[in-house]
N, C-alpha and C positions, 0 to 999 in steps of 0.2 A: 484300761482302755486307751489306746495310741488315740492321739486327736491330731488330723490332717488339718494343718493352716498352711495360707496362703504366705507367696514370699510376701508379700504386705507388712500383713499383720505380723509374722514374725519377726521383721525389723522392727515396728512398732512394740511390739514386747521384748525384744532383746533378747530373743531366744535363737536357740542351736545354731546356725551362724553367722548371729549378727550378738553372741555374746560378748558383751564386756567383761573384761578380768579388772578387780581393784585389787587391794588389799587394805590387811586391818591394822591398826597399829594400836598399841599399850605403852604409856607412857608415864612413868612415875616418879616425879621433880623432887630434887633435893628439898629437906623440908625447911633449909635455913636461907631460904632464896625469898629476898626482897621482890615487891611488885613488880618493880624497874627492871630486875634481871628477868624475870617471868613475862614480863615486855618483851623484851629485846630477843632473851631467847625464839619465845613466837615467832616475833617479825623476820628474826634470821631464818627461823626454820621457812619461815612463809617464802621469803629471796631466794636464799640459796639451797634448799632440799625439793623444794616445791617446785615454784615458780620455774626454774635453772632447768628443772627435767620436764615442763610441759604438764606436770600433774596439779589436782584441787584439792583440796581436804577438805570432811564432812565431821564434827564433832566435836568434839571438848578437846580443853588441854592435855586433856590427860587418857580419850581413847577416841578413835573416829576412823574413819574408810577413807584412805586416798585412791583417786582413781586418773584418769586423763582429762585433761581442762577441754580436749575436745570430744567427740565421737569414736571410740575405740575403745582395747584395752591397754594396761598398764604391762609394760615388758617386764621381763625377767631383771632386765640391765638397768629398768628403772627403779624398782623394788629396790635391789643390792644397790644401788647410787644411795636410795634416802636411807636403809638402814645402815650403810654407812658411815652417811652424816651424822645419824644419832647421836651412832656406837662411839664417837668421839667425838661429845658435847661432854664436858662436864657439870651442866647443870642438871643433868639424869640419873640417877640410882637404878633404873631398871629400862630397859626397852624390848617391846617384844613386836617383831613385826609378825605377821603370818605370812604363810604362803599364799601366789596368789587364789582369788576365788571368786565367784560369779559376782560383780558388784549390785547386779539388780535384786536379785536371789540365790542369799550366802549360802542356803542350803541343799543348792543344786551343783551336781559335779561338774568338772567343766570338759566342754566338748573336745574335740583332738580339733576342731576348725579354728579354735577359739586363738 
């Protein structure tokens, strides 16, 4: 059944075109990495993959939703900037970013306005 909403409310739900795109990331730290580096790593990733492109992160060390620090979504140029910086940290064994996807609701496809 199609449900007719108001431009309102669909910004207020973040729906069809007022979605935000984030993306997920999977992170799996070397296992012989002191607290200190597992610091420092964070903090870098927080300055320069983060912060540097205008994006937040939502979750653990080791998997969470980055999305934009403001109202919007995350570009294509932002995505490839942070998986990037991962792909050439060495304190990683693994990085998997995904493609992007509805930040509100991962399970929904994303629109062509988006």
């Amino acid at each position: 059944m199609a449900t007719t909403r108001s431009r309102r409310l669909r910004k207020k739900l973040c729906v069809d075109e007022f979605q935000e795109l984030g993306f997920e990331l999977n992170l799996d730290l070397k296992d012989d990495l002191g607290v200190e580096e597992i610091d420092s790593f964070l903090d870098q990733f927080i300055l320069q993959a983060l912060e540097a492109n205008g994006l937040n992160y939502v979750g653990g060390e080791d998997f969470g939703l980055v999305c934009l620090a403001e109202r919007g979504s995350v570009s294509e140029e932002q995505r490839a900037a942070v998986e990037s910086w991962l792909k050439g940290r060495s304190e990683l064994s693994k990085v998997e970013v995904s493609p992007l996807v509805d930040a509100w609701y991962p399970d929904t496809a994303i629109t062509a306005s988006a």
